[in-house]
KENU-130542 format. One record per atom (N, C-alpha, C, CB): x negated, y negated, z; residue number from 1; residue in three letters. Coordinates in Angstrom, 2 decimals, always signed. Glycine has a CB too. Layout:
<atom x="X" y="Y" z="Z" num="NUM" residuo="ala"/>
...
//
This chain:
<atom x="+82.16" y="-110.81" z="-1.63" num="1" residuo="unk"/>
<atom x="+81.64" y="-111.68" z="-2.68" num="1" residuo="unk"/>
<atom x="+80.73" y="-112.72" z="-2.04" num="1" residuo="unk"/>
<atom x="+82.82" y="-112.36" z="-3.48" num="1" residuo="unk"/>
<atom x="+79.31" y="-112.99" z="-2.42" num="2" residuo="unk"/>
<atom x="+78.88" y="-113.64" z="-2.05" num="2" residuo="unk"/>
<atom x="+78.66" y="-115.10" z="-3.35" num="2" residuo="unk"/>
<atom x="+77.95" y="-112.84" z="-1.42" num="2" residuo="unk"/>
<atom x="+78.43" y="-116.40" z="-2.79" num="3" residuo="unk"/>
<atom x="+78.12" y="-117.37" z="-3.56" num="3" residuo="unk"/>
<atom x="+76.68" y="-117.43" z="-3.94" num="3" residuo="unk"/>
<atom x="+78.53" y="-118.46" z="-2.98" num="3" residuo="unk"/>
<atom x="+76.60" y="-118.06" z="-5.15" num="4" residuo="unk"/>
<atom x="+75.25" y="-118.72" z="-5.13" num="4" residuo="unk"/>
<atom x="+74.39" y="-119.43" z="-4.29" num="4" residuo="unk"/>
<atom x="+75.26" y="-119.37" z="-5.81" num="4" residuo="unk"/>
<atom x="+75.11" y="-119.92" z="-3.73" num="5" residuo="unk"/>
<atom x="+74.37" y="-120.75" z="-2.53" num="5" residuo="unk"/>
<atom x="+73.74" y="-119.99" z="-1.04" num="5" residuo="unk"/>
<atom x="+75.54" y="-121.84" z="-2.02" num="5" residuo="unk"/>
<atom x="+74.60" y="-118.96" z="-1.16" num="6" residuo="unk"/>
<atom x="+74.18" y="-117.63" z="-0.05" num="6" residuo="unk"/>
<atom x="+73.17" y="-117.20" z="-0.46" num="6" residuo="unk"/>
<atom x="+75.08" y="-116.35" z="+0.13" num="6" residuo="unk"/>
<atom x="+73.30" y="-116.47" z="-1.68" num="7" residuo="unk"/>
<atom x="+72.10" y="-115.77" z="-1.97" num="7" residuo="unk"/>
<atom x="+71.03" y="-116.71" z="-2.47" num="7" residuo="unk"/>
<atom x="+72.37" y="-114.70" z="-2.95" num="7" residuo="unk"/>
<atom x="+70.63" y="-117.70" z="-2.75" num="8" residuo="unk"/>
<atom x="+69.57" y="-117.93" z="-3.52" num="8" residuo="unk"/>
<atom x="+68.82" y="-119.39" z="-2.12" num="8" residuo="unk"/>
<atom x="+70.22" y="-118.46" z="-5.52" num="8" residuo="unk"/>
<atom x="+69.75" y="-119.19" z="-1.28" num="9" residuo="unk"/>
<atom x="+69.57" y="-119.86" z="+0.09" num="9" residuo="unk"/>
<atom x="+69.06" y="-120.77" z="+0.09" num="9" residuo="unk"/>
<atom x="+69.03" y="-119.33" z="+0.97" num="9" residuo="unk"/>
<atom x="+70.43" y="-121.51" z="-0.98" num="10" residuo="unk"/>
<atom x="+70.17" y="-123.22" z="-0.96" num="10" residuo="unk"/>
<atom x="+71.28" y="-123.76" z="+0.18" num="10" residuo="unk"/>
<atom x="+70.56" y="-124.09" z="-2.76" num="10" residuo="unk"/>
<atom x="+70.97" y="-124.80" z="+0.47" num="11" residuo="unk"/>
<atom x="+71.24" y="-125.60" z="+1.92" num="11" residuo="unk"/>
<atom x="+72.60" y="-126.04" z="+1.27" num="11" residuo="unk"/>
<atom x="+69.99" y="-127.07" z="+2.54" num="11" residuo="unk"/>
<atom x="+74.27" y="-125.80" z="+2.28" num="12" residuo="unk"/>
<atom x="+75.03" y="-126.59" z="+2.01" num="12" residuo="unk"/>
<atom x="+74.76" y="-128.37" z="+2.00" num="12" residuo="unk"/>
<atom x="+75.87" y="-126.13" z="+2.77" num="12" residuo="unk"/>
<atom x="+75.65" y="-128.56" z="+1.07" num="13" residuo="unk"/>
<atom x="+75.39" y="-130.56" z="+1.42" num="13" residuo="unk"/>
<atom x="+76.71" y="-130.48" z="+2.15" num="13" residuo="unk"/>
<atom x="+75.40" y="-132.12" z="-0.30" num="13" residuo="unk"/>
<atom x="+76.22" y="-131.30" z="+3.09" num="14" residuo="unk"/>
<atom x="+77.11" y="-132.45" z="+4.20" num="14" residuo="unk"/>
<atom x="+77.78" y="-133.11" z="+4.02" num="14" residuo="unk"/>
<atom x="+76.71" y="-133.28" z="+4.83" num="14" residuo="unk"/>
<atom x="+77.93" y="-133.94" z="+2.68" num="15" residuo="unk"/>
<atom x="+78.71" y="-134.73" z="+1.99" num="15" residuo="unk"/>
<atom x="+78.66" y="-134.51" z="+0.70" num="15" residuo="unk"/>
<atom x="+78.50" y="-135.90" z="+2.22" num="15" residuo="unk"/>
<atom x="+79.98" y="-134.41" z="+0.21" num="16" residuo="unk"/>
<atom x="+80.02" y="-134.18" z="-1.39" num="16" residuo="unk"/>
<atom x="+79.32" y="-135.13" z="-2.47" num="16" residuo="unk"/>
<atom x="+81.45" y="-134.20" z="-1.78" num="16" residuo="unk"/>
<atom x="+79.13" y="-136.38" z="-2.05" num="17" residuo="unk"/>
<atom x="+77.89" y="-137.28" z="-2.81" num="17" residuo="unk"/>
<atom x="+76.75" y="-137.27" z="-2.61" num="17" residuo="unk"/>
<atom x="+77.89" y="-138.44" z="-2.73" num="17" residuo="unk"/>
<atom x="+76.56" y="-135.87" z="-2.13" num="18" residuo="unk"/>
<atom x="+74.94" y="-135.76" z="-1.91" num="18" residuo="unk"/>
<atom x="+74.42" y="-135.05" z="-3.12" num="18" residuo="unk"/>
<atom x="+74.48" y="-134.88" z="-0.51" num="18" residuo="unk"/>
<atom x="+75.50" y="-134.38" z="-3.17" num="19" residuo="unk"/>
<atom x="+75.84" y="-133.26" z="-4.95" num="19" residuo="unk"/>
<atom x="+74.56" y="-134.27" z="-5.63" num="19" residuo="unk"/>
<atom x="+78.21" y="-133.54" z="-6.22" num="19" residuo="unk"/>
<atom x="+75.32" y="-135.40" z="-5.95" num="20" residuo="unk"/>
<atom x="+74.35" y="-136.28" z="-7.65" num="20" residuo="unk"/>
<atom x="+73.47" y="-136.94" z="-6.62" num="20" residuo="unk"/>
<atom x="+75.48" y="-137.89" z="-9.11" num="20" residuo="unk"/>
<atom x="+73.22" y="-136.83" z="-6.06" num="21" residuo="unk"/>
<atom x="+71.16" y="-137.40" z="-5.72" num="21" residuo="unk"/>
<atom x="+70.45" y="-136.00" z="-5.85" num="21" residuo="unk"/>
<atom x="+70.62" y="-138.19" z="-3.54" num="21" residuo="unk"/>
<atom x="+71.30" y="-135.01" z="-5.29" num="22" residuo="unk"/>
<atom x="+70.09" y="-133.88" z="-5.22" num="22" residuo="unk"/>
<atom x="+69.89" y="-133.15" z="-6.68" num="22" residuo="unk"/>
<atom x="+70.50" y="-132.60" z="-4.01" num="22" residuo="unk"/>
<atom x="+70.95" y="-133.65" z="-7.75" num="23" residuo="unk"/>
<atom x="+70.97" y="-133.14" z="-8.96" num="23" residuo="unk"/>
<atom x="+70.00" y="-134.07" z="-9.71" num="23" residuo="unk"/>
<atom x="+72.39" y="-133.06" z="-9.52" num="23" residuo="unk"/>
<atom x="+70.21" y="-135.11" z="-9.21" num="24" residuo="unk"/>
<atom x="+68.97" y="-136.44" z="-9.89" num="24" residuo="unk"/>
<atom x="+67.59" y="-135.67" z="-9.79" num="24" residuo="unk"/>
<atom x="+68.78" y="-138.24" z="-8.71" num="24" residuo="unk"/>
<atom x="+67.89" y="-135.66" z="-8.50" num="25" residuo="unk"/>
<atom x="+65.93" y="-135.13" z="-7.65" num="25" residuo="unk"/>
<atom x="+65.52" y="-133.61" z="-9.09" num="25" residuo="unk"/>
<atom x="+66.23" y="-133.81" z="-4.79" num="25" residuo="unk"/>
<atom x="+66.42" y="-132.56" z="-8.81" num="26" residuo="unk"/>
<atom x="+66.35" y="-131.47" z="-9.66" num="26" residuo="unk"/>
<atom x="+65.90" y="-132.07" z="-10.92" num="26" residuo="unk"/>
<atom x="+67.65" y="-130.70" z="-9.77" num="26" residuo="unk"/>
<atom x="+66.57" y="-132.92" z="-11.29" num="27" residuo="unk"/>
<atom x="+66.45" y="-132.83" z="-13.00" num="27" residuo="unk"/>
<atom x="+64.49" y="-133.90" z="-13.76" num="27" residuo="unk"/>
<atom x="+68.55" y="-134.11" z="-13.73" num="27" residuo="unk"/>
<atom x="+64.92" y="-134.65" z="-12.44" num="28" residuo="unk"/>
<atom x="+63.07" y="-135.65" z="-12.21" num="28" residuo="unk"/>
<atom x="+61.95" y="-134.48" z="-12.11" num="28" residuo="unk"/>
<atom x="+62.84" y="-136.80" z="-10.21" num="28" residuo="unk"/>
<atom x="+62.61" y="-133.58" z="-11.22" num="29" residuo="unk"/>
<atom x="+61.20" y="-132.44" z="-11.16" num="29" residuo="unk"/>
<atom x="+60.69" y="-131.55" z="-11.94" num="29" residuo="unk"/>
<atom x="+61.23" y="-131.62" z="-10.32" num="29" residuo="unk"/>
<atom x="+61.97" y="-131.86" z="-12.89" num="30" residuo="unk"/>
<atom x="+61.85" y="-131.04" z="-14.23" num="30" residuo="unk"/>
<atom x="+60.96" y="-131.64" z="-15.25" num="30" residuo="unk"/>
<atom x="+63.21" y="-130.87" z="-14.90" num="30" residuo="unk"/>
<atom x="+61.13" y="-132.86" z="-15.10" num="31" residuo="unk"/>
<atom x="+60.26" y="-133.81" z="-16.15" num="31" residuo="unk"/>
<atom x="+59.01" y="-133.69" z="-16.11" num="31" residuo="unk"/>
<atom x="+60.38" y="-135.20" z="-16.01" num="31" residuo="unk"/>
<atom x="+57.89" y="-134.05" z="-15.62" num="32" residuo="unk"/>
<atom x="+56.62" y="-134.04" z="-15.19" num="32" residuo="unk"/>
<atom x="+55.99" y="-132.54" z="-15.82" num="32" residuo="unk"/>
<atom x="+56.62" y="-134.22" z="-13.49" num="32" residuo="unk"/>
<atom x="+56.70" y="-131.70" z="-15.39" num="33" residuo="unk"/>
<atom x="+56.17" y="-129.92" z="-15.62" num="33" residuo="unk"/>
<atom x="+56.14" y="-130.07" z="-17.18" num="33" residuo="unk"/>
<atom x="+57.51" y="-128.35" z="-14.99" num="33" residuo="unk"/>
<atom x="+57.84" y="-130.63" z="-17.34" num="34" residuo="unk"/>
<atom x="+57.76" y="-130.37" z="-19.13" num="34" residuo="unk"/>
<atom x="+57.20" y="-131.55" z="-19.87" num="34" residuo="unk"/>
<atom x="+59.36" y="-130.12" z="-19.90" num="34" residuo="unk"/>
<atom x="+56.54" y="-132.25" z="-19.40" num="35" residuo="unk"/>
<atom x="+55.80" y="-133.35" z="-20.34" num="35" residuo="unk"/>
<atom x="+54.38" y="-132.84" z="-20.06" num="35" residuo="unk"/>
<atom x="+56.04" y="-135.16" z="-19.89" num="35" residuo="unk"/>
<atom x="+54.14" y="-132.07" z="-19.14" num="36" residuo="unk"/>
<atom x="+52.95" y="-131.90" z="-19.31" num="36" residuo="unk"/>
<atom x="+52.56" y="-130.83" z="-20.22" num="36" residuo="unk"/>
<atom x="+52.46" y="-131.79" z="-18.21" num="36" residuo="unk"/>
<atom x="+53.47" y="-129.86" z="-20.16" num="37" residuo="unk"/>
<atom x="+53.22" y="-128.36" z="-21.33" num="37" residuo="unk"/>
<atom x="+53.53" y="-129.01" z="-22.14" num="37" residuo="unk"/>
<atom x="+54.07" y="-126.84" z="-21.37" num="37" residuo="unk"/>
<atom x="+54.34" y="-129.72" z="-23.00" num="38" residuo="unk"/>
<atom x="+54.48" y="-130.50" z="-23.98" num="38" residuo="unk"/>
<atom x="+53.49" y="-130.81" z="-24.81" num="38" residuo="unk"/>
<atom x="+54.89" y="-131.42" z="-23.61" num="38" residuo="unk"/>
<atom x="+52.60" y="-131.59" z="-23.53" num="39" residuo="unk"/>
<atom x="+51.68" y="-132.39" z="-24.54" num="39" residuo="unk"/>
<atom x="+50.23" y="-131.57" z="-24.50" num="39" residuo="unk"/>
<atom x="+51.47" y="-134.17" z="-24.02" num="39" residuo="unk"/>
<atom x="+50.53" y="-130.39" z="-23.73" num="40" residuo="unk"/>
<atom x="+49.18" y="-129.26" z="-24.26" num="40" residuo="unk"/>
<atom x="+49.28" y="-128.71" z="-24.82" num="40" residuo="unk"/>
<atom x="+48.57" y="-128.44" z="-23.78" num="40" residuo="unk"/>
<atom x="+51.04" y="-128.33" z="-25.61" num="41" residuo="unk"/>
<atom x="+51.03" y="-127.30" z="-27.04" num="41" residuo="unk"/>
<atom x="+51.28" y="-128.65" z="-27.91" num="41" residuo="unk"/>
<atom x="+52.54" y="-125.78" z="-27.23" num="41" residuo="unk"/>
<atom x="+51.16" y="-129.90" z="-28.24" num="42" residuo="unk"/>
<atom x="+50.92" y="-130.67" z="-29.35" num="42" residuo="unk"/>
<atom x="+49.49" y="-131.02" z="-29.27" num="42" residuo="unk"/>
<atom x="+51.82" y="-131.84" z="-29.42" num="42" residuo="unk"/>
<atom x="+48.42" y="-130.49" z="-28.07" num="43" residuo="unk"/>
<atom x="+46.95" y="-130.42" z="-28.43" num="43" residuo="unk"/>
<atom x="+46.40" y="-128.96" z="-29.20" num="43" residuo="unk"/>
<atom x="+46.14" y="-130.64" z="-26.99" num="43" residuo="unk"/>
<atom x="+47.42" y="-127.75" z="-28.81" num="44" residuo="unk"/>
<atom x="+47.23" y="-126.54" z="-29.51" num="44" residuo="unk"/>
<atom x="+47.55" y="-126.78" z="-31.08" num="44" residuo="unk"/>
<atom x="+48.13" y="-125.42" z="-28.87" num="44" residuo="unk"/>
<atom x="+48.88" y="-127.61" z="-31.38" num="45" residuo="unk"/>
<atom x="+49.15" y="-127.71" z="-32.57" num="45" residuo="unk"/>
<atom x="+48.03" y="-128.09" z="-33.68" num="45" residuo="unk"/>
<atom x="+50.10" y="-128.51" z="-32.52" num="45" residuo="unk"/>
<atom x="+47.70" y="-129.14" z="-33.09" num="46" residuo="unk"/>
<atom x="+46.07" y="-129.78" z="-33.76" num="46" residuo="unk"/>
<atom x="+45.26" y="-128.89" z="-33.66" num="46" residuo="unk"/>
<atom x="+45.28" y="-131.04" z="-33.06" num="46" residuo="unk"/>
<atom x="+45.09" y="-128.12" z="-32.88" num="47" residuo="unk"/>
<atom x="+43.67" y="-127.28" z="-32.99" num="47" residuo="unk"/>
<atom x="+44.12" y="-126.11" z="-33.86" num="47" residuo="unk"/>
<atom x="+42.97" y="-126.69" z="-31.39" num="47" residuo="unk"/>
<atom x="+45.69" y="-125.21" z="-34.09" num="48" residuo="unk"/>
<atom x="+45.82" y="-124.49" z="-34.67" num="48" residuo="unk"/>
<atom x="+45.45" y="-124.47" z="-36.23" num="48" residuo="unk"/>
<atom x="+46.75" y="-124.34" z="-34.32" num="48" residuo="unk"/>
<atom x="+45.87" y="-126.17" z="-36.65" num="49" residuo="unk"/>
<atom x="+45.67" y="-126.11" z="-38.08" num="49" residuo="unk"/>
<atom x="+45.04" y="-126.04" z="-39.08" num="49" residuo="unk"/>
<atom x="+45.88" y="-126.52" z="-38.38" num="49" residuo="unk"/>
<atom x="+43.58" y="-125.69" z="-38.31" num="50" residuo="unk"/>
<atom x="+42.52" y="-125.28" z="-39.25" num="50" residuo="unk"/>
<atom x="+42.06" y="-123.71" z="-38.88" num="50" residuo="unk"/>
<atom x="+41.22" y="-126.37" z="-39.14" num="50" residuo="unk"/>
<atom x="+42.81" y="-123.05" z="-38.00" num="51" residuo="unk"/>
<atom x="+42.90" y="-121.67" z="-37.57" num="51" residuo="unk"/>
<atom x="+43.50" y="-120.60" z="-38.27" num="51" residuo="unk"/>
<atom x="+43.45" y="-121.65" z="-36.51" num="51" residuo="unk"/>
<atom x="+45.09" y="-120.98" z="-38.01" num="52" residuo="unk"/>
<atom x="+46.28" y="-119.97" z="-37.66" num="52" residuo="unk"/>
<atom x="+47.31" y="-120.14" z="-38.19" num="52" residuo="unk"/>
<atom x="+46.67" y="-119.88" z="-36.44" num="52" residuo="unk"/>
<atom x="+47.50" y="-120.59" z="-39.03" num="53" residuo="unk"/>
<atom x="+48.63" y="-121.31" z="-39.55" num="53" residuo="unk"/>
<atom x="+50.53" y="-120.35" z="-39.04" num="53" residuo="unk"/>
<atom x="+48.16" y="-121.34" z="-41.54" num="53" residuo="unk"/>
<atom x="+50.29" y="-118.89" z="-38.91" num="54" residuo="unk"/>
<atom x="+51.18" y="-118.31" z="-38.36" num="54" residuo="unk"/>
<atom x="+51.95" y="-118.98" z="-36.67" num="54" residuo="unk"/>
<atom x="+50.49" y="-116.98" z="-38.36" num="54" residuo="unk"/>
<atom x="+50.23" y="-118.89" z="-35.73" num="55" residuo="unk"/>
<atom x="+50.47" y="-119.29" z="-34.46" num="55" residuo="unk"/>
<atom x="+50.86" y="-120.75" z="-34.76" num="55" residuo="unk"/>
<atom x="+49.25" y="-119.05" z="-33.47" num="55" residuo="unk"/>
<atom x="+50.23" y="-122.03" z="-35.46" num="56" residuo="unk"/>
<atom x="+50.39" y="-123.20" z="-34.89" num="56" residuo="unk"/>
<atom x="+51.95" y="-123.14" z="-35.43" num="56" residuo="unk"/>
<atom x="+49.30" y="-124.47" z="-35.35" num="56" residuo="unk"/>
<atom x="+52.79" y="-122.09" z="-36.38" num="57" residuo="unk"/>
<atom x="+54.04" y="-122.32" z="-36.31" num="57" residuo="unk"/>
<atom x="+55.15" y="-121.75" z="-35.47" num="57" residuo="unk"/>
<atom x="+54.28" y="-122.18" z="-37.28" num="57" residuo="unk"/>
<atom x="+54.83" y="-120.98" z="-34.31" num="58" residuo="unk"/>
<atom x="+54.75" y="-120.30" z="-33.06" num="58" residuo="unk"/>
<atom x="+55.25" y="-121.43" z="-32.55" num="58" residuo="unk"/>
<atom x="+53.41" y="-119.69" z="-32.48" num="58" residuo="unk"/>
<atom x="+53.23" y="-122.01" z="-32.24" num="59" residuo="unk"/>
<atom x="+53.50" y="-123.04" z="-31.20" num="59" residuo="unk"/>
<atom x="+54.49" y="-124.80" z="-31.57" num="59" residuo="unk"/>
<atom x="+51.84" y="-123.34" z="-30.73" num="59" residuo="unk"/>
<atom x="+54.76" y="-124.68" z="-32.41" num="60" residuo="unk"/>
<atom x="+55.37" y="-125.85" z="-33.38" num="60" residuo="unk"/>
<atom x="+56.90" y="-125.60" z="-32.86" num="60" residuo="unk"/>
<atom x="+55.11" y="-125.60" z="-35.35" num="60" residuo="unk"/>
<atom x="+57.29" y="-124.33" z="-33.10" num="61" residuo="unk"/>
<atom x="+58.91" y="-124.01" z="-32.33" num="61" residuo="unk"/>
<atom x="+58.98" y="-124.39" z="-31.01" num="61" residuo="unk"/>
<atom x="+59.37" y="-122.42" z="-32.22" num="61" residuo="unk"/>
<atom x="+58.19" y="-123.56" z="-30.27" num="62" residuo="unk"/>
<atom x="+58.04" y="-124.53" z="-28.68" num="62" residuo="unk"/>
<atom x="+58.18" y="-125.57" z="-28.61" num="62" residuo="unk"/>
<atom x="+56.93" y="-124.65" z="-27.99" num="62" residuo="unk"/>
<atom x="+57.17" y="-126.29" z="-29.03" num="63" residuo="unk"/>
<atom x="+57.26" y="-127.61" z="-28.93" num="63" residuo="unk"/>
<atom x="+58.58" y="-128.33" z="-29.34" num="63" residuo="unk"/>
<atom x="+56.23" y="-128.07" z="-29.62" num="63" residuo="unk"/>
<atom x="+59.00" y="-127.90" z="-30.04" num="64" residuo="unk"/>
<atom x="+60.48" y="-128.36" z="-30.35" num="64" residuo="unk"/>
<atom x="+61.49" y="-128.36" z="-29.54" num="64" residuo="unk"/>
<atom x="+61.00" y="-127.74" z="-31.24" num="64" residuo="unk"/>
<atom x="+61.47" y="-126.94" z="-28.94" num="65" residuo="unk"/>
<atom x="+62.55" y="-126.65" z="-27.64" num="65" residuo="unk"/>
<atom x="+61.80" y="-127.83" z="-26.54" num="65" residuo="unk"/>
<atom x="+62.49" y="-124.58" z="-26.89" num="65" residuo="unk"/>
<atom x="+60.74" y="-127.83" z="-26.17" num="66" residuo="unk"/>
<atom x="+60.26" y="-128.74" z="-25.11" num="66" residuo="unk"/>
<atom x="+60.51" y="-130.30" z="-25.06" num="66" residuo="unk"/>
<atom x="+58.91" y="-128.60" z="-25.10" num="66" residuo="unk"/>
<atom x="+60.50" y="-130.24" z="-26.59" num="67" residuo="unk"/>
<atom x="+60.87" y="-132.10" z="-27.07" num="67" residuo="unk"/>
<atom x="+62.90" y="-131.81" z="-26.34" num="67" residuo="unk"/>
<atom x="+60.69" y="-132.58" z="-29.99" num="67" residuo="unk"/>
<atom x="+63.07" y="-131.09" z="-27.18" num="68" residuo="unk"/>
<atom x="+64.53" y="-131.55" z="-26.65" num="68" residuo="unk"/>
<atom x="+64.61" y="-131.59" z="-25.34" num="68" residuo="unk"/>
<atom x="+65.65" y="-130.69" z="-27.04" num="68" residuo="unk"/>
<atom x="+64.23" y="-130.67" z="-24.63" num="69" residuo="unk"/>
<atom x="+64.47" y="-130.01" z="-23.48" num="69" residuo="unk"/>
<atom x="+64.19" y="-131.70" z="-22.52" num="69" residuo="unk"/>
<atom x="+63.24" y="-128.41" z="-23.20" num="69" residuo="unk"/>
<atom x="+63.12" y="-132.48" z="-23.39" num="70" residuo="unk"/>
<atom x="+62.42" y="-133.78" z="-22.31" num="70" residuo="unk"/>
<atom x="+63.80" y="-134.54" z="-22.79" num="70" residuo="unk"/>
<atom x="+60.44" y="-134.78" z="-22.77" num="70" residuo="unk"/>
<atom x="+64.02" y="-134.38" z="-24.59" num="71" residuo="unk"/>
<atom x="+65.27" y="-136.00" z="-24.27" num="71" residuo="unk"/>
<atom x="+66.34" y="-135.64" z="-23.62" num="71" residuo="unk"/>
<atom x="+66.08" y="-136.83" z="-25.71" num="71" residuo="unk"/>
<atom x="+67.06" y="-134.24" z="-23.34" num="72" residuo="unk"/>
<atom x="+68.04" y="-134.18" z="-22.27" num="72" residuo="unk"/>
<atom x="+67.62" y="-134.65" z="-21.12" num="72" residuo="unk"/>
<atom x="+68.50" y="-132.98" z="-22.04" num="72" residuo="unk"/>
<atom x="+66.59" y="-134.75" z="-20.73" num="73" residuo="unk"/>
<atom x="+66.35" y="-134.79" z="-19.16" num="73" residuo="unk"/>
<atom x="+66.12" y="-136.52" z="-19.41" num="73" residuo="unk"/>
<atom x="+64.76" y="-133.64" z="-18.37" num="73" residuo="unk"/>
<atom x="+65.33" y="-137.20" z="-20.22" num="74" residuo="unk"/>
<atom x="+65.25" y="-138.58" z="-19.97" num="74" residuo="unk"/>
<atom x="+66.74" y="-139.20" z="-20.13" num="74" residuo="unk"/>
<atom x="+64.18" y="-139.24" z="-20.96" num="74" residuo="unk"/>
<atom x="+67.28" y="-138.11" z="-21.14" num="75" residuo="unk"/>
<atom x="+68.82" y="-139.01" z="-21.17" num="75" residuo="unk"/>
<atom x="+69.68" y="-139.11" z="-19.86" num="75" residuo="unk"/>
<atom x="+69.93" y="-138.29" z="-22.25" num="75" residuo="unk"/>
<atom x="+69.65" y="-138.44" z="-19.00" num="76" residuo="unk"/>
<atom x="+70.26" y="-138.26" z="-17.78" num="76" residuo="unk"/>
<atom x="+70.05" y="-139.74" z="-16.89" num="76" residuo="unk"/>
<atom x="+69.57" y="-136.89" z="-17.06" num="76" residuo="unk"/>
<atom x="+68.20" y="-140.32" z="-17.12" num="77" residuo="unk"/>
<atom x="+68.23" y="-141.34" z="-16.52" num="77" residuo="unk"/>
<atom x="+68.53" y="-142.49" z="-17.33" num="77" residuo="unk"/>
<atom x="+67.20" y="-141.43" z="-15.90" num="77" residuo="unk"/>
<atom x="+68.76" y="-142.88" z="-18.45" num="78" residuo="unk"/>
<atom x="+68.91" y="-143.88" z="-19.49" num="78" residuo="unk"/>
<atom x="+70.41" y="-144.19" z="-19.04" num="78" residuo="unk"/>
<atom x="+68.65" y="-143.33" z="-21.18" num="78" residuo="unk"/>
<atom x="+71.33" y="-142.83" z="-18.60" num="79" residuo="unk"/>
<atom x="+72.69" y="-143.10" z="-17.96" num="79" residuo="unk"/>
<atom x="+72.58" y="-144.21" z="-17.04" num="79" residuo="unk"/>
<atom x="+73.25" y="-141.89" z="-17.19" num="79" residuo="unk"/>
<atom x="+71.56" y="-143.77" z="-16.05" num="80" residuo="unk"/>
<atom x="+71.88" y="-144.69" z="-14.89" num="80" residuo="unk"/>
<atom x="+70.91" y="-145.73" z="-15.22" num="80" residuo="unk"/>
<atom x="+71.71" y="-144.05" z="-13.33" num="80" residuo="unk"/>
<atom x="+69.71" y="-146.13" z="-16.02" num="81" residuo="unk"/>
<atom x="+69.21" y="-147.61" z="-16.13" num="81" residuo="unk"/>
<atom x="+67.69" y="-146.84" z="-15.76" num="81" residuo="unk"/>
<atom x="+70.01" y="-149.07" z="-14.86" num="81" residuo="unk"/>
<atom x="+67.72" y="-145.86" z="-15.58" num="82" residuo="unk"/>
<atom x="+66.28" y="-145.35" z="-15.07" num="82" residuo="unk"/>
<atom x="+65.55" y="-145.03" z="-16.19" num="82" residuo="unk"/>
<atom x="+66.30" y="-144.07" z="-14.13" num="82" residuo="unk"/>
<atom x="+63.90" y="-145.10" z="-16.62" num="83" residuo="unk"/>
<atom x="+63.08" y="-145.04" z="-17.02" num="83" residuo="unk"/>
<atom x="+62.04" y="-143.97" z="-17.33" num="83" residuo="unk"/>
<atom x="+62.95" y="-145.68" z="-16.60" num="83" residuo="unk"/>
//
């Protein structure tokens, strides 16, 4: 049986409180990617609506999963006082 950590050949931590900084770091790097697709399918949305009305409701679902997807991740720092 191998672990996740074998196969996907992530680095043991050294100390068990290294766990929540490197989960912090993970979840920050997530942010940036998804605010940025975010806010290029709410520039598709606008451009769909004199197009496509099928696609801009396509791209309208996305955007929905992406909105949540950002307040889980900002909520993580609102825990700790972060911004």
């Amino acid at each position: 049986m191998t672990s996740t950590a074998h196969s996907t050949h992530i680095p043991a931590l050294e100390e068990p409180h290294q766990g929540a900084e490197v989960a912090r770091q993970l979840v920050d790097s997530w942010r940036e990617p998804t605010e940025t697709v975010a806010e290029r399918a709410r520039e598709r949305v606008d451009r769909l609506s004199d197009l496509d009305a099928a696609s801009q409701d396509a791209v309208i679902e996305v955007l929905r999963a992406l909105e949540r997807q950002l307040w889980m991740i900002q909520a993580q720092f609102v825990e700790e006082g972060r911004h």
